[in-house]
C-alpha positions as a printed Julia matrix, in Angstrom:
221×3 Matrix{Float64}:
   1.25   -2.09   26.43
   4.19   -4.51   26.46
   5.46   -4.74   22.65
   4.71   -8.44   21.69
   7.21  -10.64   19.71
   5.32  -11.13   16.17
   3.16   -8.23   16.9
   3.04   -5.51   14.25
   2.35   -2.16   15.59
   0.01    0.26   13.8
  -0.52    4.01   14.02
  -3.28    5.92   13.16
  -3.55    9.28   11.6
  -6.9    10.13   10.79
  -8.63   13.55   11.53
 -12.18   12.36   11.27
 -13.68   11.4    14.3
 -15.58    8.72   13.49
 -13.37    7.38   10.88
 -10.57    7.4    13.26
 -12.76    5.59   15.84
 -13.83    2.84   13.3
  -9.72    2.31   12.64
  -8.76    2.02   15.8
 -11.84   -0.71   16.86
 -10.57   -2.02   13.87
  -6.8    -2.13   14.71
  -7.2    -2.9    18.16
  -9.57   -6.17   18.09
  -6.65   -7.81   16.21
  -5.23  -10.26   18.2
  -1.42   -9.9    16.34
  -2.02   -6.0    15.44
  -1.33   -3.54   18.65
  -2.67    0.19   18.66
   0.55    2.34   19.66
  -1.31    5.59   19.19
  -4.36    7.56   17.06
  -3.94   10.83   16.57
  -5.5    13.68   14.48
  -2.84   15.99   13.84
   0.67   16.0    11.69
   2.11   17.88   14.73
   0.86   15.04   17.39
   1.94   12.27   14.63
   5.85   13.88   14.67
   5.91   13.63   18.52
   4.26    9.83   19.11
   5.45    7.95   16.2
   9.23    8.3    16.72
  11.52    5.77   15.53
  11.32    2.17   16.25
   7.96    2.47   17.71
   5.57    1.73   15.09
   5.59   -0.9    11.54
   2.97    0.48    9.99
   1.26    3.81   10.3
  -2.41    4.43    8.63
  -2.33    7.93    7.39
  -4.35    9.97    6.05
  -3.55   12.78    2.81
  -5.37   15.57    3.98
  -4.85   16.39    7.87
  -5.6    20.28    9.42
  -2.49   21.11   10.2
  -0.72   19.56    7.25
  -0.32   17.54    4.17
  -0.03   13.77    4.42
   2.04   12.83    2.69
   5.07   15.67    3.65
   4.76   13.95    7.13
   4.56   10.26    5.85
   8.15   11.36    3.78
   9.08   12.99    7.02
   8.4     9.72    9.23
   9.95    7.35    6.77
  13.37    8.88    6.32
  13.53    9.08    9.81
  12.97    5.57   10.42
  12.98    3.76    7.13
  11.38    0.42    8.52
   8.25    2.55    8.67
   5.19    1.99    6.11
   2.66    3.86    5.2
  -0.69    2.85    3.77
  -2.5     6.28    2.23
  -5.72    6.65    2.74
  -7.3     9.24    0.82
 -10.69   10.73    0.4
 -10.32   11.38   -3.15
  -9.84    8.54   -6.31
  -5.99   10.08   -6.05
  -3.73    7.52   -6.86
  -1.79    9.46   -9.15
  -0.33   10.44   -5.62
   2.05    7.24   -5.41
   4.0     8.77   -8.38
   5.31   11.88   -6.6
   6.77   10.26   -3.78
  10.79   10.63   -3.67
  12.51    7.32   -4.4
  14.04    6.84   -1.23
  10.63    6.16    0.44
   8.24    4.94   -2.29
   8.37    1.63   -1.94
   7.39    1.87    1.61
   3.7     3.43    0.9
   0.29    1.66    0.13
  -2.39    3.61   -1.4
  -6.74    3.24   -0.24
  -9.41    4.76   -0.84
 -11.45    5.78    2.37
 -14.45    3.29    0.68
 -12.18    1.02    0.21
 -11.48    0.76    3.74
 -15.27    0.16    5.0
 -14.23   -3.7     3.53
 -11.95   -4.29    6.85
 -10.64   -7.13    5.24
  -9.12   -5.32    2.77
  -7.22   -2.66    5.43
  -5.93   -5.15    7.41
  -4.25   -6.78    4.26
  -2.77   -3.79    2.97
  -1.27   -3.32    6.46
   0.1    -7.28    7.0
   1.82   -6.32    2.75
   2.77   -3.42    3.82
   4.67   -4.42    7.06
   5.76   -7.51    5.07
   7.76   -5.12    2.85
   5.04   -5.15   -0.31
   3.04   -2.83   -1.24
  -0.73   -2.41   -1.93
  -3.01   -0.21   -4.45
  -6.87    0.06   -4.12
  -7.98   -2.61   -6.11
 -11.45   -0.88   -6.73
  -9.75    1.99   -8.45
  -6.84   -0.27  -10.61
 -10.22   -2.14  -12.0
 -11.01    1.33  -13.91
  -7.42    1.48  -14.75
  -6.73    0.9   -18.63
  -3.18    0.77  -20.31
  -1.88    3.92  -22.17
  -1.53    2.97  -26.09
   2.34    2.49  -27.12
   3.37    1.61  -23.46
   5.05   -1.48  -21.8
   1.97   -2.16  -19.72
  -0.11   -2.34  -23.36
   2.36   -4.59  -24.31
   0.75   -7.61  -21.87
  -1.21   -9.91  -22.43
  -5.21  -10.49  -20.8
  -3.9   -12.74  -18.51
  -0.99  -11.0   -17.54
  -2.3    -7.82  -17.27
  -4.91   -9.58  -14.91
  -1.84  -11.08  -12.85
  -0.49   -7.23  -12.92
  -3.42   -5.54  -11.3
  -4.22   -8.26   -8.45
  -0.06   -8.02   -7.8
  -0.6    -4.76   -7.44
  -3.66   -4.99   -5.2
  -1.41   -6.76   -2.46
  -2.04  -10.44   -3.28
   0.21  -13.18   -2.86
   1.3   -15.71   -5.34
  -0.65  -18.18   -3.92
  -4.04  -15.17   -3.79
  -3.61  -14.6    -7.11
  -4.17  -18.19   -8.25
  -6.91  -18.87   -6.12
  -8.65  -15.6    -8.22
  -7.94  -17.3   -11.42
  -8.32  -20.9   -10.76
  -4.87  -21.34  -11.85
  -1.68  -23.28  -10.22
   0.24  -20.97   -8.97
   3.59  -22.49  -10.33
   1.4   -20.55  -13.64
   1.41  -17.1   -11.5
   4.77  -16.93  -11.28
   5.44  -17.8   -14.55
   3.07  -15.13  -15.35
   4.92  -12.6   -12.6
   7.92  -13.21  -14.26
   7.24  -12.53  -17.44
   5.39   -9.14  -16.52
   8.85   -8.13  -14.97
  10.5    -9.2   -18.39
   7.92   -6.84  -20.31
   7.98   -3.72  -18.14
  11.57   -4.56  -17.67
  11.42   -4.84  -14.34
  15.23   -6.64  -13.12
  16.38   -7.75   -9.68
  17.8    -5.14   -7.67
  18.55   -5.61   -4.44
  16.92   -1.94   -2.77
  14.13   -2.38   -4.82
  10.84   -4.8    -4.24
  10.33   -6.0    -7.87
   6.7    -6.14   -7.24
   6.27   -2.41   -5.74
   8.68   -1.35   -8.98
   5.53   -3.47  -11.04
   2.98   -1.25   -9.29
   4.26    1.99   -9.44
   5.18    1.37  -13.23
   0.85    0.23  -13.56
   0.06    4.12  -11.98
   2.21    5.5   -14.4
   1.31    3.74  -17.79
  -2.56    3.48  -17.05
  -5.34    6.01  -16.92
  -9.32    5.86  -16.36
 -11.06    3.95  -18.91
């Protein structure tokens, strides 16, 4: 298939039959969104998603002939316009915090029952290949700050602006869920940045930095 201009080209790797099937149905009946190629193995992933041919791959963590996220690392640093979004079996987001710094803010994180909401994959792909970065908003709604850090620190309503940041929304998505202007959300964003002292840096996407540093200072409430 001829690569389109404005088309963003997805890979799937997914050992699950059925699960692989529903993501590439999924994938492919997206008019902007092309299938370059579904696979089931980390060894057929390394030979069809080579450099420049894919934006954003859908991978799985745990594959039969491998682990996940060694190939996503592996895929990234050799073409670091690649993203990932992890999908994962498990409630494993703790996983986003041991990726090396040269490719984490390239990686989304899922949960597989997050993905049976299509509207939510699709998303998380469109942030991802956008340069953002999204975590499973199901599981950051159990997520509670650790006492003394700077995520504690927030208030309700920033906190609030936190987590759907982190879930992939937009400015503008984020004040359509409060029923705020959105002028307010960014005042909001920006103070969040000023709390976990988050600064502009120009290899760094402040709001991946603000949702790696909501893993790391929250646990299950």
């Amino acid at each position: 298939m001829e690569h389109g201009e404005g088309t963003l080209r997805v890979a799937v790797v997914e050992d699950h039959t059925l699960f692989r099937s529903m993501l590439e149905h999924l994938v492919a009946d997206v008019p902007d969104m092309e299938l370059v190629c579904s696979v089931e193995t980390a060894t057929e992933a390394r030979a069809r998603i080579t450099p420049g041919s894919t934006d954003v791959v859908i991978l799985d963590v745990d594959l039969p002939d491998g682990n996940g996220i060694g190939l996503g690392v592996l895929l990234c640093r050799a073409d670091p316009t690649l993203k990932v979004v992890l999908l994962s079996a498990q409630d494993a987001i703790d996983l986003m915090l041991d990726l090396p710094r040269d490719v984490a803010g390239s990686w989304s994180y899922l949960s597989k029952t997050s993905t049976h909401d299509s509207d939510s994959l699709l998303r998380a792909v469109r942030v991802a290949a956008a340069g953002g970065s999204t975590l499973d908003p199901v599981l950051l709604e159990r997520m509670r700050p650790r006492a003394g850090s700077r995520v504690a620190q927030l208030t309700d309503r920033q906190y609030s602006v936190l987590r759907l940041l982190a879930s992939g929304l937009s400015n503008a998505g984020i004040a359509h869920e409060l029923g705020i202007a959105e002028k307010s959300v960014q005042n909001h964003v920006n103070a969040v940045y000023s709390t976990l002292g988050i600064d502009a840096h120009p290899d760094r996407n402040p709001r991946v930095s603000a949702a790696l540093q909501l893993i790391e200072e929250t646990g299950p409430a």
